[in-house]
C-alpha positions as CSV (number, residue, x, y, z in Angstrom):
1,X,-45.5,-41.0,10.3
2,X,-44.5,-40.3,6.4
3,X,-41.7,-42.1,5.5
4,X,-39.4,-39.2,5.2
5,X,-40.0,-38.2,8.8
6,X,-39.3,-42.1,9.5
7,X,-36.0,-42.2,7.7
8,X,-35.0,-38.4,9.1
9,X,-35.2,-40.1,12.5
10,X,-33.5,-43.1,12.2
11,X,-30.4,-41.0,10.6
12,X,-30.6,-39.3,14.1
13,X,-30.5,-41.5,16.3
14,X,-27.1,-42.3,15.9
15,X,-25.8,-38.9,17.5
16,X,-27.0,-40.6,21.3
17,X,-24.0,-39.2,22.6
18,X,-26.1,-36.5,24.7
19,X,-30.2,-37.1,25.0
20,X,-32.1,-34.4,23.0
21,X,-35.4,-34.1,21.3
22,X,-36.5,-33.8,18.1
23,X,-39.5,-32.0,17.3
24,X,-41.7,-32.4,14.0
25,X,-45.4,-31.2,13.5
26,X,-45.9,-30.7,17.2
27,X,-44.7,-33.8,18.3
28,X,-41.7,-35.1,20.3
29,X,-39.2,-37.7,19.7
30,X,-36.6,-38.5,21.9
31,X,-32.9,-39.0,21.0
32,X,-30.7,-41.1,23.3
33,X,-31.2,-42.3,26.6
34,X,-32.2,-39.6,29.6
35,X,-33.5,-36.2,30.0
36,X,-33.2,-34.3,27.2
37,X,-30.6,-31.0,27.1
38,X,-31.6,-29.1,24.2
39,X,-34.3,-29.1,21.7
40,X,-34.3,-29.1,18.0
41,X,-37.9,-27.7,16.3
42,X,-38.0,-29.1,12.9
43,X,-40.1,-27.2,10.4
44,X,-38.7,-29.3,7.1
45,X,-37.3,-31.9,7.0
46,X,-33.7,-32.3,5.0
47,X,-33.5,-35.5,2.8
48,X,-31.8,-38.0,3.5
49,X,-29.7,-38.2,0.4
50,X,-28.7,-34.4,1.4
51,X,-27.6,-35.7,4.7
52,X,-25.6,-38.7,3.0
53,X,-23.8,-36.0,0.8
54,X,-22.7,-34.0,3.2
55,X,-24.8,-33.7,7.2
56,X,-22.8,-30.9,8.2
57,X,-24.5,-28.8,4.7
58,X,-28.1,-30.3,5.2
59,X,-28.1,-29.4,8.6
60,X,-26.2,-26.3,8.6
61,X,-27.9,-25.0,5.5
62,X,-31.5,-26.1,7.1
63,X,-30.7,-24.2,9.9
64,X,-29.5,-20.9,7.8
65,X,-33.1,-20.7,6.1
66,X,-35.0,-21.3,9.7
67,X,-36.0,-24.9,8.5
68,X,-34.4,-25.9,11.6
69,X,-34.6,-24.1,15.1
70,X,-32.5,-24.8,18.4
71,X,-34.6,-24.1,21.3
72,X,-32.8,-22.0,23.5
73,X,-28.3,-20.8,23.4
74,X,-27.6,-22.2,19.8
75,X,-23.5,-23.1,21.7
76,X,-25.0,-25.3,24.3
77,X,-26.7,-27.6,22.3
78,X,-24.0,-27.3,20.1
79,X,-21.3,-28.2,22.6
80,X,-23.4,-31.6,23.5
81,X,-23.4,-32.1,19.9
82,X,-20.2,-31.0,18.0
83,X,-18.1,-34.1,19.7
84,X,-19.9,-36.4,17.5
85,X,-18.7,-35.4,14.3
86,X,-17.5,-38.7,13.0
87,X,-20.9,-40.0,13.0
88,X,-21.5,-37.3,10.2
89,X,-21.6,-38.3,6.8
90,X,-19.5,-36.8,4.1
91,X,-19.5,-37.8,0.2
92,X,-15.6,-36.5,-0.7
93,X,-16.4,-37.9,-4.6
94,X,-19.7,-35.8,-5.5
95,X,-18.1,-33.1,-3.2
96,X,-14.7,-33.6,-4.5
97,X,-14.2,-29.8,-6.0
98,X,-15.3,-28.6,-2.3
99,X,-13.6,-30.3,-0.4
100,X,-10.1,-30.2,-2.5
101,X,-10.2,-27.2,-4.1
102,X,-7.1,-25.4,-6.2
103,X,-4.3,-24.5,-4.4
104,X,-3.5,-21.9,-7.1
105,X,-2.6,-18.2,-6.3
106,X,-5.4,-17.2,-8.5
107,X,-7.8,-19.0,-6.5
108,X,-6.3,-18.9,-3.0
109,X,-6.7,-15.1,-3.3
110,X,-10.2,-15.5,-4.4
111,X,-10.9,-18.2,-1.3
112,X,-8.8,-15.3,1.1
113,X,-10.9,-12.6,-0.3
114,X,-14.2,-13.8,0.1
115,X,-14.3,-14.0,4.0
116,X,-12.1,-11.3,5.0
117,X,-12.8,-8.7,2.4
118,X,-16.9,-9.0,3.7
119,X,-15.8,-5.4,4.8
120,X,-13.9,-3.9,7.9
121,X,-16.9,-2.1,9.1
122,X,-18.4,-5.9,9.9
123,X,-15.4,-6.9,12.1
124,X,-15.1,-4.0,14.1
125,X,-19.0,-5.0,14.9
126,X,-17.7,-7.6,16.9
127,X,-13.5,-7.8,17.0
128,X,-11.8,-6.0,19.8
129,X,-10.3,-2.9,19.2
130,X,-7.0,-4.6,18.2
131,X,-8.9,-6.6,15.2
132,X,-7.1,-9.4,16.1
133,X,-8.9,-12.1,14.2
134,X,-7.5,-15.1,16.1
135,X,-7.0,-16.7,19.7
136,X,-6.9,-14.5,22.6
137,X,-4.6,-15.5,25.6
138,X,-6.5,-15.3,28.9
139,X,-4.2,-14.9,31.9
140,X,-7.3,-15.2,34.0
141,X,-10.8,-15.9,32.9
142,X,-12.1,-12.7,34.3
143,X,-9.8,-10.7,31.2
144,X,-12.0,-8.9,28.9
145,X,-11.1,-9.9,25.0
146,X,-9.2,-7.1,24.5
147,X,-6.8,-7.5,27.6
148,X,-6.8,-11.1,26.1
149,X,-5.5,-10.3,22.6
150,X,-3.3,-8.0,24.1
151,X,-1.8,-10.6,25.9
152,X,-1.7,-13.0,23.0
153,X,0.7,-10.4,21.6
154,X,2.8,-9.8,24.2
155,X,3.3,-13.7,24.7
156,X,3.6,-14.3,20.9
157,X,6.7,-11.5,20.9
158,X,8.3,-12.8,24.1
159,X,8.8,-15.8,22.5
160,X,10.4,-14.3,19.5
161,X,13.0,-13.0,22.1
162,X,13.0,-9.5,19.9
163,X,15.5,-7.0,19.9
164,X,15.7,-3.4,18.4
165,X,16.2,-3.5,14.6
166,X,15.9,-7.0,14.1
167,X,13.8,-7.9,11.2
168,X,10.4,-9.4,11.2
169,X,8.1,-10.7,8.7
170,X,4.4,-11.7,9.4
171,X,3.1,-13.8,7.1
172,X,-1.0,-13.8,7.3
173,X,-0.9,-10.5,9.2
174,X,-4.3,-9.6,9.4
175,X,-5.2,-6.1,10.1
176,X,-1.6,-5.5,11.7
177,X,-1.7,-5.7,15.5
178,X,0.7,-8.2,16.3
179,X,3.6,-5.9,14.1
180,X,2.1,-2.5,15.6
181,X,3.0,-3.8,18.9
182,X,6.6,-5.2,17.9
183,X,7.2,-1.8,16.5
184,X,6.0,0.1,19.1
185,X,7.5,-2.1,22.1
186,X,11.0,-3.2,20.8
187,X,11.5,-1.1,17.6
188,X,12.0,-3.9,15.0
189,X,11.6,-3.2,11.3
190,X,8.7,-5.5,10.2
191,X,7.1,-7.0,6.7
192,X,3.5,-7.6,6.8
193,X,1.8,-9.8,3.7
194,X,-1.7,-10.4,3.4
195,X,-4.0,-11.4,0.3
196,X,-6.6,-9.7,1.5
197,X,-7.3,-5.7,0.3
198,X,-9.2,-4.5,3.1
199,X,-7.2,-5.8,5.8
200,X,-4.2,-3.8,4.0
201,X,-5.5,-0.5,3.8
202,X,-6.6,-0.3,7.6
203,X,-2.9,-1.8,8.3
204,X,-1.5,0.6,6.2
205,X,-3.9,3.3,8.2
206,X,-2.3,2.6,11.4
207,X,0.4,2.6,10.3
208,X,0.5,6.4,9.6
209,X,-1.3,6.8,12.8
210,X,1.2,5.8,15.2
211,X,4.4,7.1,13.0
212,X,5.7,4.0,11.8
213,X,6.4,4.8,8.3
214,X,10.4,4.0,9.1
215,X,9.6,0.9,10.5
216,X,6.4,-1.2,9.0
217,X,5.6,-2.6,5.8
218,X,2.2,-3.7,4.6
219,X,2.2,-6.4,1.4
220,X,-0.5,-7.4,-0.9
221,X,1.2,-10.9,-1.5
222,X,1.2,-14.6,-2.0
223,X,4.0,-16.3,0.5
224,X,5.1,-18.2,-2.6
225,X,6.3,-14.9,-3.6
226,X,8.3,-13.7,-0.6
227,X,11.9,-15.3,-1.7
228,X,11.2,-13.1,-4.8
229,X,11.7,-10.2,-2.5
230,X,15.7,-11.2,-2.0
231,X,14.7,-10.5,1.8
232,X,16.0,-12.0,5.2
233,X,14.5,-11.6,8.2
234,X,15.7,-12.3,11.8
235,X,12.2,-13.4,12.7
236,X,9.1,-14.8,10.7
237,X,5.6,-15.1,12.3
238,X,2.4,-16.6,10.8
239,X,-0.8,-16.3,13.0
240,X,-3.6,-17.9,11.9
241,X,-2.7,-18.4,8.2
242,X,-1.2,-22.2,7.5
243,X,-4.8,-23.3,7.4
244,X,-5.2,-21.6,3.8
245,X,-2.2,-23.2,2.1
246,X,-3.9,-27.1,1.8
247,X,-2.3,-30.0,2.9
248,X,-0.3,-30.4,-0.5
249,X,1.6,-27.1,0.4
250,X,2.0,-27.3,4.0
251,X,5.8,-28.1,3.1
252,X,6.2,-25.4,0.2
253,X,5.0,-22.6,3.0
254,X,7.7,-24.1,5.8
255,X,10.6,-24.3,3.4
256,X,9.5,-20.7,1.9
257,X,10.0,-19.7,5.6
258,X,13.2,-21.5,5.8
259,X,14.4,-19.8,2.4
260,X,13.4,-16.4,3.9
261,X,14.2,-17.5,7.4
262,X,18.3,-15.8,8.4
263,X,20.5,-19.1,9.9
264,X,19.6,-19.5,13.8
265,X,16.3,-17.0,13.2
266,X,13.2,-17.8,14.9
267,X,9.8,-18.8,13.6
268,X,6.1,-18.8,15.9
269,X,3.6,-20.8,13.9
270,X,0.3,-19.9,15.3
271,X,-2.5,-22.8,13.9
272,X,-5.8,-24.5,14.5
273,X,-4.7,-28.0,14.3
274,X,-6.2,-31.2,14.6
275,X,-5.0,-35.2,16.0
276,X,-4.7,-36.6,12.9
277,X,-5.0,-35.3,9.0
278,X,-8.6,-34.5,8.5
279,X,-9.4,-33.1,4.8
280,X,-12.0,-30.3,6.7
281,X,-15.9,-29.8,7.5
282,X,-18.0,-29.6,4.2
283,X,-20.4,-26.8,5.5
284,X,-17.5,-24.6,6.7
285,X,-15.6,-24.9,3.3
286,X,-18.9,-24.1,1.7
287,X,-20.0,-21.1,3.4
288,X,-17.1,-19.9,5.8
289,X,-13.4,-21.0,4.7
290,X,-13.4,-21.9,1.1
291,X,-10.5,-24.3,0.6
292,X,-9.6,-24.4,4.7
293,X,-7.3,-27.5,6.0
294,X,-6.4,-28.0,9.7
295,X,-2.8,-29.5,9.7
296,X,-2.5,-32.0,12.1
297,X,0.5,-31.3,14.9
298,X,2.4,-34.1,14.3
299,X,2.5,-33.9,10.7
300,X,3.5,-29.8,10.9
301,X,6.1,-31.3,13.3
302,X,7.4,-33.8,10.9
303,X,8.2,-31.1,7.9
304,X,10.1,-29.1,10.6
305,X,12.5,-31.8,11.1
306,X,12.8,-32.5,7.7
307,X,13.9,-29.1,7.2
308,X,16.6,-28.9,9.9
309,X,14.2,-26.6,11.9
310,X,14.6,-27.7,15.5
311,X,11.4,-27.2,17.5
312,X,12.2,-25.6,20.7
313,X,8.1,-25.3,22.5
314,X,5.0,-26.3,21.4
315,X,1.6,-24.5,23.5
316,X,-1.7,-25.5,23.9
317,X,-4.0,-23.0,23.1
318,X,-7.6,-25.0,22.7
319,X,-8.9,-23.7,25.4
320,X,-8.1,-20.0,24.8
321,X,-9.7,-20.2,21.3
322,X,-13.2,-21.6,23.1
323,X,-13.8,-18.6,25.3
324,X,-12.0,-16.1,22.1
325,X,-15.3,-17.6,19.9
326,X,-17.8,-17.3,23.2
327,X,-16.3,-13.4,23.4
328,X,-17.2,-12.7,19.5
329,X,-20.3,-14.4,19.8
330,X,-21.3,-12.2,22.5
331,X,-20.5,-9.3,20.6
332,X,-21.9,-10.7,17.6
333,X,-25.4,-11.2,19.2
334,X,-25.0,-7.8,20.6
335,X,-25.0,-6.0,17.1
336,X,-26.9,-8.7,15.3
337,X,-29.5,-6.7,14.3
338,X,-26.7,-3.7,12.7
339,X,-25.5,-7.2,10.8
340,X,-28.3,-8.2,9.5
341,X,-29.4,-4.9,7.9
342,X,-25.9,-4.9,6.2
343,X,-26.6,-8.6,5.0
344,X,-29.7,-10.5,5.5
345,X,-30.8,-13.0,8.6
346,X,-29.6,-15.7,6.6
347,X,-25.9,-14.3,6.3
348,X,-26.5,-13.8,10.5
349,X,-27.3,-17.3,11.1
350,X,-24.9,-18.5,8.9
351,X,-22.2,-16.5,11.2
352,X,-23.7,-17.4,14.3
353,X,-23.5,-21.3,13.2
354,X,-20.0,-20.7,12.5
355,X,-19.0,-19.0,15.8
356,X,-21.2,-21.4,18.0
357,X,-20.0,-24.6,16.1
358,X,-16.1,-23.5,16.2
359,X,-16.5,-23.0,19.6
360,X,-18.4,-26.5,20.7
361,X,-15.1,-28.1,18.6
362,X,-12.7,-26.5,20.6
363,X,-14.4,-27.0,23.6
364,X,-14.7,-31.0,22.4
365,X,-11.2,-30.8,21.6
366,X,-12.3,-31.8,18.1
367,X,-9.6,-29.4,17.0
368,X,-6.9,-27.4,19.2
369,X,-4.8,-24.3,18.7
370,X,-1.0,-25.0,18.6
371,X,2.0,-22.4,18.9
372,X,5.3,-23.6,17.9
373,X,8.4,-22.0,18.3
374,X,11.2,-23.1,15.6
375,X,14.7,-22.1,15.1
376,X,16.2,-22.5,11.5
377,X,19.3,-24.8,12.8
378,X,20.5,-24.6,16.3
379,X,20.5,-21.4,18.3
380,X,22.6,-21.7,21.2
381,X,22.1,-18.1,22.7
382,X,18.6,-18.3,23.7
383,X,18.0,-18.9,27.6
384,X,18.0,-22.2,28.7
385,X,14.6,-22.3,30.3
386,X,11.3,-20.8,29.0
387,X,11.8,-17.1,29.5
388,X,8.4,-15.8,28.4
């Protein structure tokens, strides 16, 4: 055995967790203790100063060019793997401008346009027809994706106890759903902002579609910019979008929702959240969210206080987001020859990597999916019990 193979194997043999085999030139070497439950083909062999930098790169990048295979569904073997995470190493000096990149406007629009202006023709590949970019809600586990973001919606808005002509801004609104539906269902007047330029002109699409001229608004703009507007809104509602700001700004973006926020208004923060403050995966930072942060709960809890918001429910959604990722993967793999003519099999893997791995952590309940609902001071003329 060359010495590279040795010292490949012995970084290895830490993730035990789950029994699997390794694979090189033909021949087998066992990991952990038991039969094995997935397989891992080997066709080079990252270095081990690569996997010292950063594992979650050498790996993830070693499997992007095919120089590492997983025999058989790339989530199982993922899911008996993902939970291990903290054995991975992760060099935060040499990778300091990755993993703690600029929280400028400048650069926060660059990191915001590079994965969601890849092109609205890619997501409707493999988003339901709602292009709801985010966790589903499945009332049974039977529900299609679509019935599931659907539902998300409609739980997300029975929360925010709406009533016609109040005021609503979204801040991270995607390609619109969520305000469509308030519009449409209980005939608010609604604020959208994004950064990115594709998801606007589709919002701004349906928009004119369904007749809502008189009551939505699309944005291309930074939240740091919204008390600029000299707007109040009844309601605020972020889905998906806190994990863009970095930890440094996690209280700039609640007290810009406070500033915006009218006295006794209600706020749903929708966010992938984690147990403790965790600065973020190299590889996905690399290649999928450039400059992504998962606030921890307690911590997104704390600044609420501090501000005189009172937290009225917090949801578990971890669960939800696990079979959401399973749902686009399917759909993914189903047009993954249309994507890889409109990229390359690289790009495919890469994407495949991501939806898998993000998944698995779910799934491990390395990171969870919190909803809280937050009034700015105390509202006294909500129901008493949970009426949604």
């Amino acid at each position: 055995m060359h010495l590279k193979e040795k010292e490949f194997l012995e970084f290895m043999r830490k993730f035990d967790d789950d029994p699997f085999t390794i694979c090189i030139h033909g021949k087998d070497y066992p990991i952990g203790v038991g039969k094995p439950i997935f397989r891992v083909q080997i066709h080079k062999i990252p270095s081990i100063s690569e996997l010292m930098t950063s594992t979650s790169i050498a790996l993830g990048e070693a499997y992007m060019r095919g120089e590492i295979e997983i025999e058989g569904d790339l989530y199982h073997a993922l899911n008996h793997f993902m939970g291990q995470l903290g054995k991975f190493q992760t060099d935060k000096k040499r990778l300091k401008k990755l993993m703690f990149s600029s929280n400028s406007k400048k650069n926060q629009k660059k990191e915001v346009s590079s994965h969601y202006d890849i092109g609205n023709s890619f997501y409707k590949l493999w988003l339901d027809d709602t292009m709801s970019y985010s966790c589903g809600y499945f009332e049974k586990e039977s529900d299609t994706l679509g019935q599931a973001q659907h539902q998300k919606a409609d739980r997300i808005l029975q929360k925010l106890a709406l009533e016609p002509d109040m005021t609503i801004c979204d801040i991270g609104c995607g390609w619109g759903f969520l305000l469509l539906e308030a519009a449409k269902k209980y005939h608010i007047h609604g604020l959208g902002i994004t950064l990115s330029s594709e998801q606007k002109m589709e919002f701004e699409r349906q928009i004119v579609a369904y007749h809502l001229e008189d009551y939505l608004e699309v944005e291309l703009l930074d939240y740091r910019d919204l008390p600029k507007l000299n707007r109040t809104f009844d309601r605020v509602v972020s889905v998906g979008m806190i994990e863009h700001v970095g930890r440094e700004n996690y209280a700039l973006f609640m007290n810009t929702v406070k500033e915006i926020l009218n006295p006794g208004g209600l706020f749903l923060l929708h966010f992938i959240s984690g147990l403790q403050e965790y600065p973020g995966d190299a590889w996905m930072k690399k290649y999928i969210f450039p400059g992504g942060m998962v606030p921890s709960l307690r911590e997104m809890i704390q600044i609420a206080g501090n501000l005189k918001f009172y937290t009225l429910d917090v949801e578990s959604l971890r669960r939800h987001y696990n079979h959401t990722l399973l749902c686009w993967n399917q759909n993914f793999q189903a047009h993954r020859s249309e994507i890889v003519q409109m990229f390359d099999e690289e790009f495919a893997k890469m994407w495949e990597l991501y939806l898998c791995s993000c998944a698995a952590s779910f799934e491990n309940g390395v990171i969870d999916l919190h909803q809280i609902l937050i009034s700015n001071g105390v509202n006294n003329q909500l129901p008493m019990t949970r009426w949604y």
